[in-house]
C-alpha positions as CSV (number, residue, x, y, z in Angstrom):
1,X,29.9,-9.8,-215.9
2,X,33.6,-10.3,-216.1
3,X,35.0,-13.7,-217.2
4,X,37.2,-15.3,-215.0
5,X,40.1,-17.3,-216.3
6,X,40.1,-20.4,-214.0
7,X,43.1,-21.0,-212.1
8,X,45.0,-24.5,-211.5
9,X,42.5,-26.9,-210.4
10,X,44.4,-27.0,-206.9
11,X,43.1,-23.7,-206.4
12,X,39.5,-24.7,-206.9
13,X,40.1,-27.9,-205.0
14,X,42.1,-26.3,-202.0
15,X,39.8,-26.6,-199.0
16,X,39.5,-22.8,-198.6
17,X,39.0,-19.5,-199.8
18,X,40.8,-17.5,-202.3
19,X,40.3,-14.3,-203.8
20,X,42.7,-12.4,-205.7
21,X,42.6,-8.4,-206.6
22,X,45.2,-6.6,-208.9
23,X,47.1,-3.6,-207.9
24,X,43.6,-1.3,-208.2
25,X,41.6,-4.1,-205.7
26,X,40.2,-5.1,-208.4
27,X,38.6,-8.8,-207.8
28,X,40.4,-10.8,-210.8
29,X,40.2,-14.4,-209.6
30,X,37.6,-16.1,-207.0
31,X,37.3,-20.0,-206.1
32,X,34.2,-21.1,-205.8
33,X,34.5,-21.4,-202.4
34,X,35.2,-17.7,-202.5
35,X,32.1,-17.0,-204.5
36,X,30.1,-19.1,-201.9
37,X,31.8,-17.5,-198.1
38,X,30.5,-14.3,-200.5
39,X,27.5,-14.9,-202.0
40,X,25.1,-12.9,-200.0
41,X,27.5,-10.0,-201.0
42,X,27.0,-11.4,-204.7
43,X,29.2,-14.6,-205.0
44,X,31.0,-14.7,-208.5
45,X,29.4,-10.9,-209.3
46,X,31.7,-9.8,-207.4
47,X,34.3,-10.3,-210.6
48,X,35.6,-7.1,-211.5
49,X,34.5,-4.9,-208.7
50,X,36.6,-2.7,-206.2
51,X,37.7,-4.7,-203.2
52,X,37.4,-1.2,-201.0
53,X,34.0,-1.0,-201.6
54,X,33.3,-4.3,-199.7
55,X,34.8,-3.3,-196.6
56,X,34.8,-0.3,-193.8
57,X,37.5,2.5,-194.1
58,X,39.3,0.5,-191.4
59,X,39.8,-2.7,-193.7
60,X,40.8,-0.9,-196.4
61,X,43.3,0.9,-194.4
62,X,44.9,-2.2,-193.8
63,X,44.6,-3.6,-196.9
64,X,46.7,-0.8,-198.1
65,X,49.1,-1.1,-195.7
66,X,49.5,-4.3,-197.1
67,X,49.7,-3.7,-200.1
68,X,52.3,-0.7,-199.3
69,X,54.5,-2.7,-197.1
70,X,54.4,-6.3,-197.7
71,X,53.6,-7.6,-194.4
72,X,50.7,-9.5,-194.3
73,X,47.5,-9.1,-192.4
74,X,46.8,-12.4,-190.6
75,X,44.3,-12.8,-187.8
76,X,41.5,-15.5,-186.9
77,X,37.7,-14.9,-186.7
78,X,34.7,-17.0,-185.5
79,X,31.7,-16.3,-187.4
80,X,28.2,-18.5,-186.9
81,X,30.4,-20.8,-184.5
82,X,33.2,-21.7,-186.5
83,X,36.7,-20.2,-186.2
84,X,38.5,-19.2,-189.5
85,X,41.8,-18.5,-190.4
86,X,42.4,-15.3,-192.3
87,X,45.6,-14.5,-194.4
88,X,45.9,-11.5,-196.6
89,X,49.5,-11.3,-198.7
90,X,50.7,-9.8,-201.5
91,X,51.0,-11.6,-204.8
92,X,54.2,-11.2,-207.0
93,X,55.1,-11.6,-210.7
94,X,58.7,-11.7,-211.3
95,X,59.1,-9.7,-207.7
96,X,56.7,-7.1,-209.0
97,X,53.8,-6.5,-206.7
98,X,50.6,-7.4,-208.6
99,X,47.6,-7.2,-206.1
100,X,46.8,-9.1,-202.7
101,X,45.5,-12.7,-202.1
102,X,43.5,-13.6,-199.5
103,X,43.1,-17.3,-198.4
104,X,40.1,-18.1,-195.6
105,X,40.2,-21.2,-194.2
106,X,38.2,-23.2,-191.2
107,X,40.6,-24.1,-188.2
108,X,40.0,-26.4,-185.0
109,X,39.0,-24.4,-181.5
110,X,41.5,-26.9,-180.6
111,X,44.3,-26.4,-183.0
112,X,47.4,-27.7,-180.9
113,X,50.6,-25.4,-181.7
114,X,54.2,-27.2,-181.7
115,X,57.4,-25.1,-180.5
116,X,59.6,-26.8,-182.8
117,X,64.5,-25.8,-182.4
């Protein structure tokens, strides 16, 4: 099993998501409520594995893209009635690409949206 060093305790406490690969999709950093949105696909396990093999051939073409081009990949989902927010990004060091993030979060059916000049 791979160690994870914990990031800021804001990460942990955000009210979403996160999961964080290096530049190889390797899974480097999960919150826990990463580890639990994934546990039936093995939760904190999944430390140190290959992103790619978690998702279909069309997903990791568009992971790639991402990763390639720098435009995220951001798109809602309802799963077991609830509608969720996905946003996949990369991550930079010093303006170097180092890997993607992806933040999941739960948003209202009703989410009102504001024009604003």
């Amino acid at each position: 099993m791979v160690k994870q060093k914990l990031g800021p305790s804001w990460l942990e406490e955000l009210p979403c998501s996160v999961m964080v690969c290096d530049k190889k999709y390797k899974v480097v950093y999960m919150n826990q409520r990463a580890a639990e949105a994934h546990k039936e696909d093995g939760g904190m396990a999944l430390l140190g594995t290959n992103l790619m093999e978690c998702h279909p051939p069309k997903a990791q073409k568009k992971l790639r893209e991402v990763m390639t081009s720098g435009r995220p990949n951001v798109y809602s989902i309802e799963k077991n009635g609830v509608k969720r927010q996905i946003f996949q990004s990369q991550w930079k060091v010093k303006g170097h690409v180092s890997g993607l993030v992806e933040l999941n979060f739960e948003i209202p059916w009703d989410m009102p949206h504001h024009k604003r000049d």
